[in-house]
C-alpha positions in Angstrom: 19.9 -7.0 -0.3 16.7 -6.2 1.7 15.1 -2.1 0.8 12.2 -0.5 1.4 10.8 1.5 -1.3 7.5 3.3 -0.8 4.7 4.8 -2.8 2.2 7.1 -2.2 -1.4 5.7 -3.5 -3.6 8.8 -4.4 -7.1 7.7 -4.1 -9.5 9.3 -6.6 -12.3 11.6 -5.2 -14.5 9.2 -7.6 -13.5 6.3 -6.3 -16.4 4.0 -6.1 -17.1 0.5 -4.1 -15.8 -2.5 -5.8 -13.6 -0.3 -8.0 -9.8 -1.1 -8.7 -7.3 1.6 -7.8 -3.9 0.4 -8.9 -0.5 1.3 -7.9 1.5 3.7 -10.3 4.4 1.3 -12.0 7.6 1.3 -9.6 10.6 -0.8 -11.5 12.6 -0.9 -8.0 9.2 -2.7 -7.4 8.3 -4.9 -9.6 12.1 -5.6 -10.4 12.1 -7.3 -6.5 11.5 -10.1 -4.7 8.2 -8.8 -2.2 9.0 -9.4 1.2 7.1 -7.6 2.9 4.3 -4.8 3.0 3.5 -1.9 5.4 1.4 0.6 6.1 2.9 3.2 8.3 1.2 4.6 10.7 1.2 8.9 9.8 2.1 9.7 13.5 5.2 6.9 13.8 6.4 6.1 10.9 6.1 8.2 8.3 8.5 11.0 8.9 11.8 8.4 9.0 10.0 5.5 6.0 9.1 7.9 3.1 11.6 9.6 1.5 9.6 12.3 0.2 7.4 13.2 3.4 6.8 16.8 1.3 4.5 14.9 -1.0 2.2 13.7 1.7 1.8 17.6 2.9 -2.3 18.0 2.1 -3.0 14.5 2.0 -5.6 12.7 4.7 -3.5 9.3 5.1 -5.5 6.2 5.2 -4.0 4.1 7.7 -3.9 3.4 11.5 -7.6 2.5 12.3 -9.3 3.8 8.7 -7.3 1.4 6.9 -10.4 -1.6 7.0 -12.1 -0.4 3.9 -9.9 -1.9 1.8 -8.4 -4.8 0.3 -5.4 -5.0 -1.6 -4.5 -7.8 -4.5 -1.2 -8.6 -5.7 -0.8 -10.0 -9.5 2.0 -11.3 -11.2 3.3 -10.1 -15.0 1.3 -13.4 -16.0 -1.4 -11.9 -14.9 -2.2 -14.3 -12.0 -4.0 -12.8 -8.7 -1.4 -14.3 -5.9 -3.2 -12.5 -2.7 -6.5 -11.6 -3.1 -8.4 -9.4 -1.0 -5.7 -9.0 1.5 -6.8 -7.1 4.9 -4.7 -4.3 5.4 -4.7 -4.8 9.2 -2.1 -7.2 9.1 0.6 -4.4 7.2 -0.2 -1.9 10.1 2.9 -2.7 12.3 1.5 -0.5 15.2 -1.1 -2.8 15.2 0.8 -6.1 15.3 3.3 -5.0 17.9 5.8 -3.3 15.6 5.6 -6.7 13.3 6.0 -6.6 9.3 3.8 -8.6 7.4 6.8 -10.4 5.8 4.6 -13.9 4.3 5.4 -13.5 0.5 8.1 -14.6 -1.5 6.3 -13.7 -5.1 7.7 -11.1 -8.1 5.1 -8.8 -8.7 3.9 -6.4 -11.3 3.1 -3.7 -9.5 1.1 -1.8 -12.6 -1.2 -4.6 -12.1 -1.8 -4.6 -8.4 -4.7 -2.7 -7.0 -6.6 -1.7 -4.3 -10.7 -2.3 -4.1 -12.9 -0.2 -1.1 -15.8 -2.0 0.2 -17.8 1.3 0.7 -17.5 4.8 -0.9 -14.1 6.4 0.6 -15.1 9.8 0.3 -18.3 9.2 2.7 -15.6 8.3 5.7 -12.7 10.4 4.6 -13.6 14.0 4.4 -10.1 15.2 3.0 -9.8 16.4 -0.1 -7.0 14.6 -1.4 -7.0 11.4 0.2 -4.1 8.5 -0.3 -2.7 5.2 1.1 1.0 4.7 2.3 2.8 1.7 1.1 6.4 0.4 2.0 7.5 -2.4 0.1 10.0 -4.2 1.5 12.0 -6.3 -1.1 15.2 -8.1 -2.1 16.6 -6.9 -5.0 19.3 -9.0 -7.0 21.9 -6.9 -5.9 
């Protein structure tokens, strides 16, 4: 069966270039076949994709045309980096014609994926609680 389960990445407000920021541990996650990764765009689809849209009430979302600071790298429970330094444009599906990036296949552990900024976050986002919108889509073993 194909889901999508999304989390909320709070980004610190000492956040610094070059440091990781990992995801919080999800076992719907990392218990899942990755499919596929978004980043929804606040304005489209954040309302109908996160189930908890009260949580993002405060919060500056990184995403649309802010989300090129970034990269993302996915690890494995071994330990092993299987996407490095991915470019977040490709998981903004306003961007890519309503398109999912859907090019994985991989098991993930989610605890050990992270996030790096290639300049200070806080110098382009002037929010005070800034965070990054993920939908995971996955099959699940149901």
């Amino acid at each position: 069966m194909i889901i999508v389960q999304s989390q909320l990445l709070q980004i610190p407000t000492t956040a610094q270039p070059g440091e990781k920021i990992y995801f919080k541990q999800d076992p719907r996650i990392s218990g899942a076949i990755l499919k596929g990764i978004q980043i929804p765009d606040r304005t489209i689809d954040v309302s109908t994709n996160f189930r908890y849209y009260n949580q993002l009430l405060g919060f500056n979302l990184i995403g649309g045309t802010k989300a090129s600071p970034f990269f993302i790298t996915l690890v494995n429970y071994k330990g092993e980096e299987l996407h490095k330094n991915l470019v977040p444009h490709s998981f903004i599906s306003s961007r890519n014609k309503g398109k999912l990036f859907t090019h994985f296949n991989n098991n993930i552990d989610l605890k050990k994926c992270y996030i790096q900024f290639n300049q200070t976050p806080y110098s382009f986002f002037p929010a005070t609680q800034r965070g990054i919108l993920f939908n995971f889509i996955l099959k699940t073993l149901d």
